[in-house]
N, C-alpha and C positions, 0 to 999 in steps of 0.2 A: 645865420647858421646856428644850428640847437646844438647842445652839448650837456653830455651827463658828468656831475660832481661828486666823487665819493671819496672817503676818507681810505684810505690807501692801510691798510694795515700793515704791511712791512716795511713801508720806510719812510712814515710819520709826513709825507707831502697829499696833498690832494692829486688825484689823479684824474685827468681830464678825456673824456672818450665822445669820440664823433658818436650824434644821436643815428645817422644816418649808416653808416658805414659799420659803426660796433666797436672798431678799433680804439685804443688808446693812443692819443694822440702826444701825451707829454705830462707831466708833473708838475706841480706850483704849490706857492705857498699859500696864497691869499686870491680870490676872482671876487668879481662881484660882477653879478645876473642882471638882468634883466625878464619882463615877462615871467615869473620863477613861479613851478608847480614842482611841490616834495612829494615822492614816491617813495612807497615801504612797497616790500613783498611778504604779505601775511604768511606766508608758507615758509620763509627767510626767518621771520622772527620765531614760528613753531619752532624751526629746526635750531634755532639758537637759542633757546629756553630748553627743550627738549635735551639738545649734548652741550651745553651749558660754554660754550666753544665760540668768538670771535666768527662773524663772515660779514661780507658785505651785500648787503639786503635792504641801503636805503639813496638816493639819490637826490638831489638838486638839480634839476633839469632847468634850462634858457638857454638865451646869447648871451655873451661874455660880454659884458660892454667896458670892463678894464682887466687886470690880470699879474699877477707880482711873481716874481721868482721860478717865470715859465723855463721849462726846459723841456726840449721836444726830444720825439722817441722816435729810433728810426729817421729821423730826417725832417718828421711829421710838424706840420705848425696849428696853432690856433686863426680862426678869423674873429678878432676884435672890432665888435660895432661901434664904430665912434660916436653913431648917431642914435645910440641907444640914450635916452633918457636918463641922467643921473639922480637918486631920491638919499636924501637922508636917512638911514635905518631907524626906524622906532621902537624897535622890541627886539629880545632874543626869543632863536626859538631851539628846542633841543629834539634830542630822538635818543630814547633809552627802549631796547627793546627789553630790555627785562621787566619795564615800567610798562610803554604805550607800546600800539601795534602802526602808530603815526605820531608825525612831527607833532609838538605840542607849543603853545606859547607860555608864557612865566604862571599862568595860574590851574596849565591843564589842559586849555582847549585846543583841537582839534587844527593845524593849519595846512591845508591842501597848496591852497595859491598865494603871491606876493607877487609887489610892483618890482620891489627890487630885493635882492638878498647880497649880503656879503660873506662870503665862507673863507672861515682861516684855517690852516690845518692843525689848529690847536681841538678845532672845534669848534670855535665859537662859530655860533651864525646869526647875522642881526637883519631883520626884515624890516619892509615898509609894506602895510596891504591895503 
């Protein structure tokens, strides 16, 4: 099961939403992906340059293959693939939309996809590609 990752702007957790359904399914501290492709919305980032204003316009899309300090919404749960592949991260990677219009690695470049990603709601995110 695919699931979008976004930094949750009011209440500092990661926020977890079915790719299929839309819904938000629950709040966490820390997931780590599987199969993981970062999504910006170029029109997101205009509009947050433009009123200079906080929104969310970037994701971390996979399956969950593990998950820390899940709390579900409405009743809702996550499916956690156990048989997801576990990878060592090798890098971080960031998103400044006042900087880039996408995810970027430590000297700039461009990163669309990863084998695995680890997102903590501090922000940090370390990938393997």
């Amino acid at each position: 099961m695919k699931y979008k990752i976004y930094r949750n702007l009011h209440n500092g957790k990661l926020s977890v939403k079915d790719s299929v359904s839309g819904l938000v399914v629950g709040h966490c501290d820390a997931v780590q992906m599987s199969e993981v492709e970062f999504k910006v919305s170029e029109l997101g980032v205009a509009r947050i340059r433009r009123e200079k204003r906080k929104a969310v316009v970037a994701t971390v899309n996979g399956t969950i293959a593990a998950i820390k300090g899940f709390v579900g919404f409405h009743g809702r749960n996550v499916v956690v693939d156990k048989s997801s592949r576990q990878y060592i991260p090798t890098m971080r990677v960031y998103f400044n939309p006042y900087k880039y219009t996408s995810f970027v690695d430590e000297v700039g470049d461009k990163v669309s996809k990863a084998d695995c990603a680890v997102v903590e709601s501090t922000g940090v995110m370390l990938v393997r590609r």
